[in-house]
C-alpha positions as CSV (number, residue, x, y, z in Angstrom):
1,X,0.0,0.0,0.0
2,X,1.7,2.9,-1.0
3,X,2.1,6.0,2.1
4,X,1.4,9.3,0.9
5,X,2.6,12.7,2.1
6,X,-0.2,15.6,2.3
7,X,1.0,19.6,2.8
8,X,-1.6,22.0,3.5
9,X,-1.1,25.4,1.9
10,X,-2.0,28.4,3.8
11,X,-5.6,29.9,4.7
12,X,-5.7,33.8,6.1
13,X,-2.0,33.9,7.2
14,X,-0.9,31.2,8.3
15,X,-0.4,27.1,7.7
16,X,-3.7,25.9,10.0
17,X,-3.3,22.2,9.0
18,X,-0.7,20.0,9.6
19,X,1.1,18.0,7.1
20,X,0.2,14.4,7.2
21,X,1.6,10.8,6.2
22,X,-1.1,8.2,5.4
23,X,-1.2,5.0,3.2
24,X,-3.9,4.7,1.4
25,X,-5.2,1.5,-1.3
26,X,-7.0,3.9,-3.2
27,X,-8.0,7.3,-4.4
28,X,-11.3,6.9,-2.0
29,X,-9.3,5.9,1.3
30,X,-6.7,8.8,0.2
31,X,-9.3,11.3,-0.1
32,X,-11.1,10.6,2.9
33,X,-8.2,10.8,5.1
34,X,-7.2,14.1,3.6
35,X,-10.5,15.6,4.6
36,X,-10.7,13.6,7.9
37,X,-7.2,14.9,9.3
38,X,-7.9,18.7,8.1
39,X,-11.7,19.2,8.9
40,X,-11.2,20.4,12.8
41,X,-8.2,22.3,11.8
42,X,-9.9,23.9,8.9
43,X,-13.6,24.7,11.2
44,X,-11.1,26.4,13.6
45,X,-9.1,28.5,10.9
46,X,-12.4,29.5,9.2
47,X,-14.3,30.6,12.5
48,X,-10.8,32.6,13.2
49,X,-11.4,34.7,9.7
50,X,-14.6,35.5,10.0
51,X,-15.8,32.0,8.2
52,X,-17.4,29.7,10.0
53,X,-20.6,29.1,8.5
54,X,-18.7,27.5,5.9
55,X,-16.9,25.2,8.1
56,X,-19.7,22.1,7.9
57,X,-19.7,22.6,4.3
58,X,-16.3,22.2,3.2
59,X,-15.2,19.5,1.7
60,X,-11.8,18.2,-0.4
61,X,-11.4,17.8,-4.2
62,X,-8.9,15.6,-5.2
63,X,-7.7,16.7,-8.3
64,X,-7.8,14.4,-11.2
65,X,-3.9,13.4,-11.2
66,X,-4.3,12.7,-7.4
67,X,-1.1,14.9,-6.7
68,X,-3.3,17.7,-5.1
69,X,-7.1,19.2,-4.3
70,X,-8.7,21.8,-2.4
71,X,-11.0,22.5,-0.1
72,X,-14.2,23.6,-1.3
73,X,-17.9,25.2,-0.5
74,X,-20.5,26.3,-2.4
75,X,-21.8,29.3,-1.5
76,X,-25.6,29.8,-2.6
77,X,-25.6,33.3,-1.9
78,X,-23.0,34.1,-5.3
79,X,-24.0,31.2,-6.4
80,X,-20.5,29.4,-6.9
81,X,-17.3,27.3,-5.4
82,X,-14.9,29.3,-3.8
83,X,-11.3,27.6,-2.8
84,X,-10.8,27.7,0.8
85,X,-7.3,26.2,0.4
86,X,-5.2,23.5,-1.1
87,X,-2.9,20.6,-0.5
88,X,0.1,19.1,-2.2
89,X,0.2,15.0,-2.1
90,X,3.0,13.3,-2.6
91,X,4.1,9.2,-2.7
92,X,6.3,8.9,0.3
93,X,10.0,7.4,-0.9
């Protein structure tokens, strides 16, 4: 099973998530531990910048290569996606 390595990029002004190693089988598993790990950091990092409603709402995107994603919420009020932040994966050596 190959072990990944995920780095957060920043939100506001800082780097609220921490990096993270996981393994992962598949794009599923990999995806859902990327959101799992981040969610409480990201709800605390959104209510921090004035945010928070859309902290039950995000979710990740993992991008189509499955070397990266964002978070994401749609936002009825515009009505459209806007990119709360994003995250680098890499296969662990």
């Amino acid at each position: 099973m190959p072990t990944y390595t995920v780095q957060y990029d920043h939100l506001g002004g800082h780097r609220p998530i921490p990096d993270l190693t996981v393994d992962a089988a598949d794009r599923t598993t990999l995806e859902a531990a990327v959101n799992a790990h981040a969610k409480p950091y990201l709800a605390d990092a959104l209510i921090e910048i004035g945010h928070g409603h859309y902290a039950d709402q995000a979710f990740f995107d993992l991008n189509a290569q499955g070397d990266g994603g964002r978070f994401i919420v749609f936002d009825a009020g515009i009505p459209a996606f806007i990119k709360l932040t994003g995250a680098r994966i890499t296969e662990a050596a």
